[in-house]
N, C-alpha and C positions, 0 to 999 in steps of 0.2 A: 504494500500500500504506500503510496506517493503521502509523503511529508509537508503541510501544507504551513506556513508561517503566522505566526501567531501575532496578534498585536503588541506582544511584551517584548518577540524580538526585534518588529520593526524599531520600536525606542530606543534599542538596547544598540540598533546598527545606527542608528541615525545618533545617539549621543557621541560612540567610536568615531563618525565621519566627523561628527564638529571637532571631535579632542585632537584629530588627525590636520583636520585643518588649521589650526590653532596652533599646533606645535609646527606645519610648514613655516607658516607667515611668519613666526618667531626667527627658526632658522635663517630665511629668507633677508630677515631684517638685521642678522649678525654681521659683525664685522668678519671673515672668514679666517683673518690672521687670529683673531682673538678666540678661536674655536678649542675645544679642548688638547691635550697635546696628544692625545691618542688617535684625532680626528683629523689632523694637521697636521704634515708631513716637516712644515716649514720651524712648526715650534719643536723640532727633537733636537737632543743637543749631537745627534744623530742622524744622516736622513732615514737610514734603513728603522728606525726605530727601536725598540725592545723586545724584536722577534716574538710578543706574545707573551714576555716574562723570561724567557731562555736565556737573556744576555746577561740580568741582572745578575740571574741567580748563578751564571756560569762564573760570573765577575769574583761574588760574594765566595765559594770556592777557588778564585786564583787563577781563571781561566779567563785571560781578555783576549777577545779576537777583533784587530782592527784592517778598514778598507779603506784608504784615501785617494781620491783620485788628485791628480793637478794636472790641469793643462796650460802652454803655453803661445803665444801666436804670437808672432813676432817680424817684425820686417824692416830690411836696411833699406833706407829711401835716398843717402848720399854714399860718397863713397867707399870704402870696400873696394875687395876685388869686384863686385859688379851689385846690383842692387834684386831685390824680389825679400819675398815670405814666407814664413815654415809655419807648420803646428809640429808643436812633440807634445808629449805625453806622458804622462807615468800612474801606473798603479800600486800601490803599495800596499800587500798585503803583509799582515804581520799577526804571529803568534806567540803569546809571552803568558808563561805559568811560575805560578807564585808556589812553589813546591811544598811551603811550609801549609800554607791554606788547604791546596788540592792534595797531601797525601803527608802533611804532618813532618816531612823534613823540614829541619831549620835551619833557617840562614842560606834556601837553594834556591835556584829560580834554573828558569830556561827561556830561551829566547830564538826564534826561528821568521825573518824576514825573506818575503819573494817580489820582483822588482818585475814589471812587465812596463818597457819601456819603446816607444813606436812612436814613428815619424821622423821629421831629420832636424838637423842643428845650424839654424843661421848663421852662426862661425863658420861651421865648417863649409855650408855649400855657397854663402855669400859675401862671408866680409871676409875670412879670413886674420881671423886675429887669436892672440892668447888667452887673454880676459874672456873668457868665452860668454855670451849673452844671456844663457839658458842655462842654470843650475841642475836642471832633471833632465836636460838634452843628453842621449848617448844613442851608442848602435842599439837599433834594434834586437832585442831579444827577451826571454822569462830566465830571470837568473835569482840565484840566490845570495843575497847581502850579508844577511845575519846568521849564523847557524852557530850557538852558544852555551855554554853550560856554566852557570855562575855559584860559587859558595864564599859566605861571609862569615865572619869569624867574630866572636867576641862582641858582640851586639854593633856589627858592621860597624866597627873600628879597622878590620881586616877584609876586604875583599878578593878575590880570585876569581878570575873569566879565561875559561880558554874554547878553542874551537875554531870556527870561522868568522873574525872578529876583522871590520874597517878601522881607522883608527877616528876617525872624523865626527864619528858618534860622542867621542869622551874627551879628544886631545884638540886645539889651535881651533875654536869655537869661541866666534861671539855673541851672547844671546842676543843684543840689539840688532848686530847684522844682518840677523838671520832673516829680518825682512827682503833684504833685495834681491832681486834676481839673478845678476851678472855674480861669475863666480871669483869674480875676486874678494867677493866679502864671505863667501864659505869660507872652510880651510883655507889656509895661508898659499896662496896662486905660486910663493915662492918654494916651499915644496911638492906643489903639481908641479910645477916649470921643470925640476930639477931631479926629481925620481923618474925611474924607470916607468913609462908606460905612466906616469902619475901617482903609484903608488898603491898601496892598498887604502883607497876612499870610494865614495859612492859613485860610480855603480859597481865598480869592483871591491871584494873583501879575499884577504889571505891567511892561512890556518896559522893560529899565533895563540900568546897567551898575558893576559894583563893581572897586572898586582897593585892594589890600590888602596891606600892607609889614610884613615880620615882621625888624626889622635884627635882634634880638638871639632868643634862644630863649622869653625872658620877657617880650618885647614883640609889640602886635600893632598895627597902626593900622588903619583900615576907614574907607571913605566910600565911598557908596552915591547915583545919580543914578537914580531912577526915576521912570513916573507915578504921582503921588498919588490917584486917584482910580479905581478897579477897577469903579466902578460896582457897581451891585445884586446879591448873588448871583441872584435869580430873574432879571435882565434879562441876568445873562453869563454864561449858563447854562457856557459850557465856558473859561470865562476867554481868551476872544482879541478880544473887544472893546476892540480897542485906540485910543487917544484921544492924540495929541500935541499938541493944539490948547490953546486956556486950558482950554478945561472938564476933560479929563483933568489940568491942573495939572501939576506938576515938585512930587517932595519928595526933599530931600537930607537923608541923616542920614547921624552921623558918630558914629566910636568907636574909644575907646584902652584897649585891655585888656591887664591883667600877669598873670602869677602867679609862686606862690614855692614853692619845698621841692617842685617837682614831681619831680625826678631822686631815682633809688632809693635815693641816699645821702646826701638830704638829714638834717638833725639835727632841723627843723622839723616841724610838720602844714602841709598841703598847704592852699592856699588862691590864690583871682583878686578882679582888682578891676575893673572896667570903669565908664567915664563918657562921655558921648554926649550929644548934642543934636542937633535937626530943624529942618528950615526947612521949608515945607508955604505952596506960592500955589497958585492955582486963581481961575478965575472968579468961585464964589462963587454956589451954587444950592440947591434944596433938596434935602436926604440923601435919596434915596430908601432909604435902606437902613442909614443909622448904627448900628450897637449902643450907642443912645443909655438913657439914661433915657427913661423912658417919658410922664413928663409935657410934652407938647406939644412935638414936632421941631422945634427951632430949624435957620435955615438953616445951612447949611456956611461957614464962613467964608472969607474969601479967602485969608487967610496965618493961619499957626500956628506958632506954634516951641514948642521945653522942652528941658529938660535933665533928666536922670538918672544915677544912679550905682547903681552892683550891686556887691555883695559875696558871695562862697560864702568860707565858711571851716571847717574839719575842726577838730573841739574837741575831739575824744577817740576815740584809737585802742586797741584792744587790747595788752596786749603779750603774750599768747600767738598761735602763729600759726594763723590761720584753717583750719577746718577746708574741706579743698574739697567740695562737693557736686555740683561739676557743674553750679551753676545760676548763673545770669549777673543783669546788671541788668536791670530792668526793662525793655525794650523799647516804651515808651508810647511814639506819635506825637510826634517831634520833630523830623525831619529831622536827626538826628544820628546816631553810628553808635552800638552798644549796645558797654560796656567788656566786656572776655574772659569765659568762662565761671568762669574758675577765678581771676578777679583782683581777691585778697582784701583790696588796697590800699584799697576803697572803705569798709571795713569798719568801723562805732565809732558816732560821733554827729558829723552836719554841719548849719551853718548855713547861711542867707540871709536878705540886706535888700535890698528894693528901694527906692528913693525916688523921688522925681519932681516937676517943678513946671512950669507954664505957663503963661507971664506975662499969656496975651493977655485982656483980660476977659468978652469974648464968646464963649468956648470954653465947652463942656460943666463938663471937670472943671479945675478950677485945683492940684490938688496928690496925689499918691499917694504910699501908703504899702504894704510889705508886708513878712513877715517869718514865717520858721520856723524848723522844726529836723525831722531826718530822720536815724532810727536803724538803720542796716542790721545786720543781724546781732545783733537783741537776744535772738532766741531762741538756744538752744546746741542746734548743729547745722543752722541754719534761715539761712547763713550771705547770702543773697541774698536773704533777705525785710528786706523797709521798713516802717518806723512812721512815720507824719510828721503836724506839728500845723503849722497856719498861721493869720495871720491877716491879714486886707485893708480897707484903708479908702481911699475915693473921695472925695476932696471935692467938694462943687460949685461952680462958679464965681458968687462973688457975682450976676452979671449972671441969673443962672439961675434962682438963690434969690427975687430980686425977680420976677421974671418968673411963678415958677412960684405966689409968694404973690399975687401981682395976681392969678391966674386961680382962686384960693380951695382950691388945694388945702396941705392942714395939715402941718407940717415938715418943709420943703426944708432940707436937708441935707449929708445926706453916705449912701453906700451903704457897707456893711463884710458880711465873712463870714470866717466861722471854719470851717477844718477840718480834721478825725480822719480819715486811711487809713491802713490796711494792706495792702502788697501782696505778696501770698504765692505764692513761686513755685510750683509743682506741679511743672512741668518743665520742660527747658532750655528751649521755645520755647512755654511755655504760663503764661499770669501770671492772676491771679484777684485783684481790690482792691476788697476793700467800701468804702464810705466815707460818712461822715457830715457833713452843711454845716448850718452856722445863720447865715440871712441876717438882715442888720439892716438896717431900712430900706428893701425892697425899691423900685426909683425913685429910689432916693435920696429920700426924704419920706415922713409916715405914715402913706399914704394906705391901703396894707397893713400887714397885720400881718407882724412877723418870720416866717421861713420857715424850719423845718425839711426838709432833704431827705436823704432814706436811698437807698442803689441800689448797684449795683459795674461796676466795670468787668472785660471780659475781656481778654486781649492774646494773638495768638496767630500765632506767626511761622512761616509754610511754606517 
């Protein structure tokens, strides 16, 4: 028998329709950014969000698992070897367990980074320079960066890391600089210039072992035993080409970093100082692969040493307190972790200086210079957007200069670049940074004309 509808149901459907419609119009009339954060991709501090609860509670065990993209576009519009535009690329997948949380060892961790990097490098197909434009620009391939196994000692007063470890994660790091693009403000461009193949740094890492003493809170020590030589990105395609023999070579680098007025009740602005030096033997062959200048690849040399010194220091804070937005630091590729969403302590105008020298005379660059300034929070309201100005100068090594005027090309030199970004947050896990470079000297010599290069980078964390 057919089911015939009642007049208690008609009321009962017709009250649902009005509740229904009532609760559209509402939705309708929301601001959509202002939606819940489960509802709203834009408010996660995340974009993939909290898989449902899986992330947190993986975290809460020791288990973080991170995805960052960055891309960059970039285009020389004056001189260079000739002018046009690249996109590159990079994904950076990463894996890190807290041993002591996930399975009660203490004081272990582990750590496992894979690099999947596509598209090409504005240096290398259009301007031709050292300073290379693109921090995350390299040969195309899926490699692995990080591969590590870490134990502390003594309530990490003592640390130990060995495995497949870069050195660029721990050692010749400026946290201010880490804004720019152009990689003279990464690791120190004067031991890119001057190791074999560049060294073991991003996108290459080589099987090593670091020891690392922290006696007091504002003290740190580091020394570092790995191979020097990583070989060619296109020849190590996934970085496990590994070499203990002379030709991979041994480099030891060392570093004693402070800082002051970091505790919340300091009277000071906050500020670090770090100083280091390398030792770098090897065989002694030709670079397949150096981020050298461009006029004629001299061989790698057998030993190389240098020293350097870093400085970040904060020059001016606010003294009203920061508005929070919800949006955090930038997140640009550095192997480090990004400061809280809401922690306004960064906030005002901060420096850096880099310096550098190396003694050897047959090396690339004999001396580096670098330096900026970086203003977060100049806008009001805009509390996690960066303004930053830099600039970089490479000297060349005497031995270089002759060599490079013997083959008739016109002032051997020195390579520098200056440059203007801004990186403007949009949302907690989404960064957007135009940026503007003017190369001087590209090659170091003036064989090119200066280079203008415009483009942005994106940053976008799931």
């Amino acid at each position: 028998m057919k089911c015939q509808p009642t007049r208690k149901s008609h009321r009962l459907a017709s009250s649902v329709a009005v509740l229904l419609a009532y609760a559209s119009l509402s939705v309708l009339q929301a601001d959509p950014i202002d939606l819940p954060n489960p509802y709203n991709l834009l408010n996660q501090p995340r974009l993939a969000g909290e898989f449902l609860g899986y992330r947190p509670k993986a975290e809460t065990n020791g288990v973080v698992l991170s995805l960052q993209s960055v891309s960059d576009t970039l285009g020389n519009t004056t001189g260079g070897a000739s002018q046009g535009g690249t996109y590159s690329g990079l994904l950076n997948l990463g894996l890190a367990v807290d041993l002591q949380k996930a399975v009660g060892w203490d004081g272990a961790s582990f750590k496992n980074t894979w690099l999947w990097l596509y598209g090409n490098d504005v240096s290398t197909k259009y301007i031709g320079n050292a300073l290379t434009a693109s921090t995350i620009a390299g040969s195309p391939a899926f490699r692995c960066y990080e591969l590590w196994f870490q134990q502390d000692f003594f309530h990490d007063v003592v640390s130990l890391r060995g495995g497949l470890i870069p050195f660029d994660t721990e050692f010749m790091i400026s946290d201010t600089a880490n804004l720019f693009l152009n990689t003279a403000f990464g690791p120190m461009a004067l031991i890119t210039l001057n190791l074999p193949n560049g060294g073991p740094q991003y996108p290459m890492a080589t099987p090593g072992i670091r020891l690392a003493l922290q006696p007091t809170s504002w003290l740190t020590l580091r020394t570092a035993f790995m191979q020097a030589n990583p070989f060619g990105q296109v020849n190590n395609l996934h970085n496990f080409d590994w070499n203990f023999g002379p030709v991979g070579g041994l480099l030891n680098i060392n570093e004693a970093a402070v800082t002051w007025n970091k505790d919340p009740g300091a009277k000071g602005l906050p500020g670090s100082a770090k100083v280091g030096c390398w030792f770098q033997t090897e065989e002694g062959q030709v670079s397949d692969g150096v981020p050298n200048l461009s006029y004629g690849s001299p061989v790698a040399v057998g030993y190389s040493s240098g020293f350097y010194g870093i400085i970040d220091q904060q020059l001016y804070t606010p003294s009203t307190k920061a508005t929070d937005t919800g949006f955090g630091k930038n997140p640009v590729f550095s192997g480090k972790d990004a400061t809280p969403a809401n922690d306004s302590s960064s906030k005002g105008l901060s420096a850096f200086v880099q310096v550098g020298c190396d003694p050897q005379e047959d090396n690339i660059s004999s001396f580096y210079f670098s330096h900026g300034l970086v203003y977060t929070g100049l806008i009001p309201s805009r509390d996690a957007d960066k303004l930053g100005l830099s600039f970089g100068y490479a000297q060349m090594s005497n031995y270089v200069q002759n060599k490079v005027t013997e083959a008739g090309v016109p002032g051997a030199s020195f390579e520098g670049v200056a440059e203007l970004t801004y990186s403007i947050r949009v949302a907690p896990a989404i960064a957007i940074q135009p940026d503007l470079q003017y190369i001087l000297h590209p090659s170091g010599t003036q064989q090119y004309g200066n280079a203008l290069v415009i483009g942005a980078r994106a940053v976008v964390d799931f």
